[in-house]
C-alpha positions as CSV (number, residue, x, y, z in Angstrom):
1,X,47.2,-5.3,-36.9
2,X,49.7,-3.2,-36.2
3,X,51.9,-5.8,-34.1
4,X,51.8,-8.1,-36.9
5,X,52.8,-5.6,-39.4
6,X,56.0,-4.4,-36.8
7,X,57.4,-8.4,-36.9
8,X,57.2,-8.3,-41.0
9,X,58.3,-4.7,-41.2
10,X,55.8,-4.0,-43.3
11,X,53.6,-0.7,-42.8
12,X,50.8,0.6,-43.9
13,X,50.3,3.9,-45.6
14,X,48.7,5.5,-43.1
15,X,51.2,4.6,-40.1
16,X,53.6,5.9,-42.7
17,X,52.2,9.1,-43.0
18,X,51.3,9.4,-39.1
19,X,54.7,8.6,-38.1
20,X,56.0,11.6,-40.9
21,X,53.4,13.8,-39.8
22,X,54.5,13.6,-35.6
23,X,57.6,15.1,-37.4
24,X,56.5,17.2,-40.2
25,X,53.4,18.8,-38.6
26,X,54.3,18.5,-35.1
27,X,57.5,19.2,-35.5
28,X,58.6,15.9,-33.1
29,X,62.5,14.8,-33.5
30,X,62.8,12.3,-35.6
31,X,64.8,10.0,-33.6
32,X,62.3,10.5,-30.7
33,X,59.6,9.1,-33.1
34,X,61.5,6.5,-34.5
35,X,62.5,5.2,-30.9
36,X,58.5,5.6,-29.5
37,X,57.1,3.6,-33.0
38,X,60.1,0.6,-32.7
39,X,61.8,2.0,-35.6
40,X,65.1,3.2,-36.7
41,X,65.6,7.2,-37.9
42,X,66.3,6.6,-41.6
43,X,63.1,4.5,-42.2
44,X,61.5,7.4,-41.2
45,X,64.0,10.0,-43.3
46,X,62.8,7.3,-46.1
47,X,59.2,7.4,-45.7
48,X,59.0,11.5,-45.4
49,X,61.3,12.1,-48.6
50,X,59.0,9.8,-50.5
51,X,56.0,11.2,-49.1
52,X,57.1,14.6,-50.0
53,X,58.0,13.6,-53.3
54,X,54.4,12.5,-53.9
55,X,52.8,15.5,-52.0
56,X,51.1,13.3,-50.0
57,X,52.5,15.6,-46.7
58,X,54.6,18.7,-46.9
59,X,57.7,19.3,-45.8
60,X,58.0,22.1,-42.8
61,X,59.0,25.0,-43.5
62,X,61.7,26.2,-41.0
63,X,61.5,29.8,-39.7
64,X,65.0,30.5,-38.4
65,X,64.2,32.9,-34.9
66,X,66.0,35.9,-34.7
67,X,68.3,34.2,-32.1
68,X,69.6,31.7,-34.2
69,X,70.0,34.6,-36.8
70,X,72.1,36.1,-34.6
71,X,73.8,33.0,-33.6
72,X,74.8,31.8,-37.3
73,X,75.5,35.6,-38.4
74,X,78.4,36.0,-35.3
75,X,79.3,32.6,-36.7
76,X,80.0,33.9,-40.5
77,X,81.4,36.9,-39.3
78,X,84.2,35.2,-37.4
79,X,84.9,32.9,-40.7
80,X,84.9,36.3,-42.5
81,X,87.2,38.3,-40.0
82,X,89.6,35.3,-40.4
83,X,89.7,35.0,-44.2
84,X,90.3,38.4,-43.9
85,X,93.3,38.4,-41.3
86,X,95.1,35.6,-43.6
87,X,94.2,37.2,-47.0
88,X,96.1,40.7,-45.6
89,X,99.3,38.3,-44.3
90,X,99.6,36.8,-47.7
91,X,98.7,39.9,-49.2
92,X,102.0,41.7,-47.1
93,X,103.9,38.2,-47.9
94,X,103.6,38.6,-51.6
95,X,104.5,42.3,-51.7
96,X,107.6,42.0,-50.3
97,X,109.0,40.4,-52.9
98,X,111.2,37.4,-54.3
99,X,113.2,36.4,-51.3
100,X,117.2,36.9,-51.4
101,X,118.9,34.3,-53.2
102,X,116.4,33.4,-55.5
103,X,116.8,33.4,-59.1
């Protein structure tokens, strides 16, 4: 059974693809599965890439809300605005010129 299988560390298929699925289909933390089923987060990680892999489940597609849209577009903008502030310094640096006393 399943307690016998937990002290080898050997699972089946199927609890493989259940555990996957509480985070695939239900969208379920990983971490939150792996610390309900006794396991750690990257056998889980494992299990899903390989499961993938073989299409036997599919990966979720994540659809980002227009709040985190928000969120991550303020984000690029500041990286943005502060390329931008350094690229005019250098930009004012350079046109000034060789510096006195330098051949």
């Amino acid at each position: 059974g399943w307690a016998l299988s937990k002290v080898w560390g050997v699972f089946s298929g199927e609890f493989k693809e259940e555990a996957v699925r509480q985070v695939t289909e239900l969208g379920r933390p990983v971490s939150q599965v792996a610390r309900e089923l006794a396991l750690r987060p990257e056998q889980i990680r494992d299990w899903k890439q390989k499961l993938v892999a073989r299409g036997a489940v599919t990966a979720p597609v994540r659809v980002e809300t227009a709040e985190e849209e928000v969120r991550r577009l303020r984000r690029e903008l500041a990286v943005l605005r502060q390329e931008h502030e350094f690229l005019g310094k250098a930009a004012a640096f350079f046109a000034r010129g060789p510096a006195r006393g330098t051949p």
